[in-house]
C-alpha positions in Angstrom: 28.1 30.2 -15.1 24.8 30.1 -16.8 25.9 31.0 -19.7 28.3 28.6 -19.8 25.7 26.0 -19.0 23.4 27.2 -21.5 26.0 26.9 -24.1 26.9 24.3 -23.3 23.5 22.6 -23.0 23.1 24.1 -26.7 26.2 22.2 -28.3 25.1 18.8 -26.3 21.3 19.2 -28.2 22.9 19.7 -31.6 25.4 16.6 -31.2 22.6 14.5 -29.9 20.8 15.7 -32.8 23.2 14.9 -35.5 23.7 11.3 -34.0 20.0 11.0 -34.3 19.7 12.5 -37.6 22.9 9.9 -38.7 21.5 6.8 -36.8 18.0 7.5 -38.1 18.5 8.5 -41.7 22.4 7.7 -42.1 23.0 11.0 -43.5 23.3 14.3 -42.5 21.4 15.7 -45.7 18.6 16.3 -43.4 20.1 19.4 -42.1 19.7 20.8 -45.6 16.1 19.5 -46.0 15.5 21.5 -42.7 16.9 24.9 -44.3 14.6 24.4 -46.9 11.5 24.7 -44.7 10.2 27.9 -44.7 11.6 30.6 -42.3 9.1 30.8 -39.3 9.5 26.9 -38.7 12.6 28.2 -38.3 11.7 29.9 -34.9 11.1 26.9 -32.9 14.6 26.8 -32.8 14.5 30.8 -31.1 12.2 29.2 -28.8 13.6 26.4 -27.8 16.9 28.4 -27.1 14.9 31.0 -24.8 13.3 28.7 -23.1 16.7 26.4 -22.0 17.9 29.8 -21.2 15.0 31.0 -19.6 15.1 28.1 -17.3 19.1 28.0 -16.7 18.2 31.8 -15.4 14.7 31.1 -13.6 15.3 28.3 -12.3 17.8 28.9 -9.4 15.9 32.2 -8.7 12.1 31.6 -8.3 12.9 27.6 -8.2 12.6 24.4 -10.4 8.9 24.3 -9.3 7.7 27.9 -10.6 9.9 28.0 -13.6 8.7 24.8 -14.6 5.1 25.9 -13.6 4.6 29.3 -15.4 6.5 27.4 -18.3 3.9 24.9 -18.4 1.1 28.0 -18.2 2.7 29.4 -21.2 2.4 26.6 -23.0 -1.5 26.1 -22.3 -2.5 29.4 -23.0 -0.4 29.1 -26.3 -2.1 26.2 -27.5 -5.2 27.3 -26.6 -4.8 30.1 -29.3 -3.7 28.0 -32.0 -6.7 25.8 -31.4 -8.9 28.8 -31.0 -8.1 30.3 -34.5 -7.1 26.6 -36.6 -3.3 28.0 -36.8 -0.7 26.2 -38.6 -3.1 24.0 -40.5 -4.7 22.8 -37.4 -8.8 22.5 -36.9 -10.5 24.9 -35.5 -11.1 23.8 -31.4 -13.8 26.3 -29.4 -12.5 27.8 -26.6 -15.4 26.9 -23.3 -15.4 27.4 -20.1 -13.6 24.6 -18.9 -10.4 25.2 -20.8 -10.6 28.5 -19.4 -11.0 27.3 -15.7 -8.0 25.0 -16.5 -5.9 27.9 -17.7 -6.8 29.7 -14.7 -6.0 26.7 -12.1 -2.6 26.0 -13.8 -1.9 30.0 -13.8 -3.2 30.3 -10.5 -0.7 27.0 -9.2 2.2 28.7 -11.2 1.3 32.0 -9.0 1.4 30.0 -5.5 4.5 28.1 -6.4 6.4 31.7 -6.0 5.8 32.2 -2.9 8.7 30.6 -0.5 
C-alpha cells in the first residue's frame, strides 16, 4: 500500500543515513550535533517526508511525469523567493523578467503534462 511504501521508503533513508553518517565520520554523534541546530532546520526533514509522500500518492494518479513536474515548479518558485528577499543568509538575487518567463514555462509544462 502507499503507506506501506512510504514507510518503508522512510526507514530505508534513515539506515542509509546512519551508514553514511558511520562511514563518513565513524560515529553516530552527529545525530546529536543535528538536534542541536535550531528548530526550523529541523523542517527539512517535514518536507522531505511530504514530499516522498506526496509523490508515493501523486504519482500513480496524475503520473510520474506531472508529479515530478509540478514538484519541480514548486521548487523554482520557492527559490525564487528566497533569492528575492536574501533568506537564510543568502544574497539578495532580483527577480526580472526572465525568471519569471521561466517560472511560467515550467508551470505552464507541469499544466500540460496532466492532461492524458
Amino acid at each position: 500500500g502507499v503507506l506501506e511504501a512510504f514507510a518503508f521508503a522512510t526507514m530505508l533513508t534513515a539506515l542509509i543515513g546512519a551508514v553514511i553518517l558511520l562511514v563518513g565520520r565513524r560515529s553516530l554523534a552527529g545525530y546529536a550535533e543535528a538536534a542541536g541546530q535550531p528548530v526550523w532546520l529541523w523542517t527539512a526533514a517535514a518536507m522531505s517526508a511530504l514530499i516522498v509522500l506526496g509523490i508515493t500518492l501523486a504519482a500513480p494518479r496524475i503520473g510520474t511525469t506531472a508529479t515530478i513536474g509540478i514538484i519541480v515548479a514548486g521548487n523554482l518558485v520557492t527559490a525564487t523567493v528566497i533569492d528575492h528577499y536574501g533568506l537564510f543568509g543568502y544574497d539578495k538575487v532580483a527577480f526580472a523578467w526572465p525568471r519569471l518567463v521561466g517560472i511560467l514555462l515550467l508551470a505552464a509544462g507541469a499544466a500540460l503534462t496532466l492532461k492524458r
